[in-house]
C-alpha positions in Angstrom: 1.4 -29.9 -91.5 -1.6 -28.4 -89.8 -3.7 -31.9 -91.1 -0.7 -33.9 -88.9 -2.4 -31.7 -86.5 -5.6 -31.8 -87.0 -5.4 -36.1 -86.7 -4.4 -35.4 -82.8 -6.8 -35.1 -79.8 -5.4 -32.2 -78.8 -7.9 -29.1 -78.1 -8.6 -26.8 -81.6 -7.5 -23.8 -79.1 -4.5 -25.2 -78.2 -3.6 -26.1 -82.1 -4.8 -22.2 -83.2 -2.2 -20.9 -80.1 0.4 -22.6 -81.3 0.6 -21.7 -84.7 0.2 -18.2 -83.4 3.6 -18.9 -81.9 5.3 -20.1 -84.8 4.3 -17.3 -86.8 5.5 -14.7 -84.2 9.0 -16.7 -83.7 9.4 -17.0 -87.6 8.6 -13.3 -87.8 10.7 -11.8 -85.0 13.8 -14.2 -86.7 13.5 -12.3 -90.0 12.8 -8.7 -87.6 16.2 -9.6 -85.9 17.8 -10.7 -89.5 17.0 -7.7 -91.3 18.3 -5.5 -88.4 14.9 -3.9 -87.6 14.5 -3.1 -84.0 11.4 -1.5 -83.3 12.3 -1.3 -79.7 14.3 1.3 -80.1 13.7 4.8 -79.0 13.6 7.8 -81.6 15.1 11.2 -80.9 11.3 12.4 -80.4 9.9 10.3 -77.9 13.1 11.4 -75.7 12.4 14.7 -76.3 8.8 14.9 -75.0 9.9 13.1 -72.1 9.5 14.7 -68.8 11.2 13.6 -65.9 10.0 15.3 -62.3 12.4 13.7 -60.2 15.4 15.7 -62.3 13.5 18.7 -61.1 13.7 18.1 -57.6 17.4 17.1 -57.8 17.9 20.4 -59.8 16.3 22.1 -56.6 18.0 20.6 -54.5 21.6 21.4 -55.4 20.6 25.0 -55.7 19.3 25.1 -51.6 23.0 23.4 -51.2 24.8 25.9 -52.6 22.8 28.4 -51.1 23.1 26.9 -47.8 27.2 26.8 -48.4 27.2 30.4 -49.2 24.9 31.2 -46.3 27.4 29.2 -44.2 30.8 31.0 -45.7 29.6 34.6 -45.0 28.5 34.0 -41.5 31.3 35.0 -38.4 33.0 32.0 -37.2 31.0 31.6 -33.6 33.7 31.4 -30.7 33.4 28.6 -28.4 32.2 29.5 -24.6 34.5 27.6 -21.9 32.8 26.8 -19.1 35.1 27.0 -16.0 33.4 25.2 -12.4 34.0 27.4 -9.4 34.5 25.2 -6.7 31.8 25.5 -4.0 32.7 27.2 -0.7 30.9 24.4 1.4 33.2 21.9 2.9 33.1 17.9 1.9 30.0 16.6 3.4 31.4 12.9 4.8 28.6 10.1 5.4 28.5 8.9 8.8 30.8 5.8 10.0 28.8 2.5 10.0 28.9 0.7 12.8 29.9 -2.9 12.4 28.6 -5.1 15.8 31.7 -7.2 16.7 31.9 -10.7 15.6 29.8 -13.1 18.7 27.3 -10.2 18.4 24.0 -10.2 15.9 22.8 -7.0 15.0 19.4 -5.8 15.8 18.0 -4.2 13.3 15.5 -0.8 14.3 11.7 -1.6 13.5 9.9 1.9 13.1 6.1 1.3 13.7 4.2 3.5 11.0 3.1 6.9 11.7 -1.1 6.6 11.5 -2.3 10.0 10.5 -5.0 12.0 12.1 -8.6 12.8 10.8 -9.5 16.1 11.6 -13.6 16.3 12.9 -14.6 17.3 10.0 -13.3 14.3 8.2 -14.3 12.1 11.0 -18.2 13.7 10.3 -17.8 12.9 6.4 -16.5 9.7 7.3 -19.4 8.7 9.0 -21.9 10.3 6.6 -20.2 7.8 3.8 -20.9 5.0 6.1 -24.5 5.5 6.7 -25.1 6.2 3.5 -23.5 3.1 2.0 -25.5 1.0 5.0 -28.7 2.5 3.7 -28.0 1.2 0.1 -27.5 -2.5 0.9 -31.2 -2.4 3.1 -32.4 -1.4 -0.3 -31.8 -4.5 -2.5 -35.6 -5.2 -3.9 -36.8 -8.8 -4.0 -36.7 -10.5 -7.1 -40.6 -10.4 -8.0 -40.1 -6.3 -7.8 -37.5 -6.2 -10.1 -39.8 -8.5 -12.8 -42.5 -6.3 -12.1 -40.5 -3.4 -12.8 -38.9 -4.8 -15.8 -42.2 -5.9 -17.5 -43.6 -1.8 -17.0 -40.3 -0.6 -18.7 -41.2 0.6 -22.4 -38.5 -2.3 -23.8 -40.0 -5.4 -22.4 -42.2 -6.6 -24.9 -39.4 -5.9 -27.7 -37.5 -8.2 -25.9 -40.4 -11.0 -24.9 -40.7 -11.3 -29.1 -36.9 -11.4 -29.5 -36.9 -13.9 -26.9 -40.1 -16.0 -28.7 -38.4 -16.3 -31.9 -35.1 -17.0 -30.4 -36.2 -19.6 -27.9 -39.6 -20.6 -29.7 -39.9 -23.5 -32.2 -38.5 -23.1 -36.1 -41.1 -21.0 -38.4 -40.8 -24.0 -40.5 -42.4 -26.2 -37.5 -45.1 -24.0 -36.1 -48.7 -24.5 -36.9 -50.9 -21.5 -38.9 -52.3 -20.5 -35.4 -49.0 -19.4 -34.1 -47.4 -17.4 -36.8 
């Protein structure tokens, strides 16, 4: 048989894996013939089997029946009935609504807002704020005064060679004086 094999192009692996298969079929057939079962579980194994989740189960009837016998020895609690006393105020009725008749339109009321008041002081911080944001916007410096002031700050020439090698020509392209 395994020289019928053997004639085949079939992988050595896959031949070597099959008759592994064989063997383990042909021996589970007589395991299952003789009534061996091997898969069965022996009154020691059970034994030194410990469950944690029969614990908490355990533990957990006992707070129940604590918790009914808590329950049976309290005083049954009375219910309180709440009774409404009527207030001594009379009915307060909206007013009537006046419908206009049927030619006329109504008019409805326009209320012009009510504009509050500064107070001096407030008028004095008020135009405090003002001067002071007019000052600001004389301020703005011209653009060669902000260069200027950006090239003395400690950062600038970190950022000139970040610029160079980001903006410059490839390492690979630059000439022996450059790098």
């Amino acid at each position: 048989m395994f020289f019928i094999l053997a004639e085949f192009p079939i992988d050595p692996n896959a031949i070597v894996v099959f008759v592994m298969v064989v063997v383990a079929g042909i021996k589970a057939l007589l395991e299952k013939k003789n009534g061996q079962n091997t898969e069965a579980p022996t009154q020691d194994e059970d034994e030194d089997y410990y469950d944690p989740y029969a614990e908490y189960e355990a533990e957990l009837r006992r707070q129940e029946r604590e918790q009914e016998i808590r329950e049976q020895q309290r005083p049954p609690v009375e219910p309180k009935v709440i009774t409404r006393i009527p207030s001594p105020q009379a009915e307060v009725t909206p007013p009537p609504i006046s419908v206009p008749e049927v030619g006329q339109r109504a008019t409805p009321t326009i209320k012009t807002p009510v504009r509050p008041q500064l107070s001096p002081a407030e008028k004095a911080a008020l135009e405090n704020l003002n001067l002071v944001s007019r000052s600001k916007k004389k301020t703005h410096s011209s653009t060669k005064t902000r260069i200027r002031r950006h090239l003395a700050s400690p950062t600038a020439a970190r950022e000139a060679l970040l610029l160079a090698e980001i903006l410059g020509p490839p390492k690979a392209l630059r000439s022996d004086e450059q790098v």
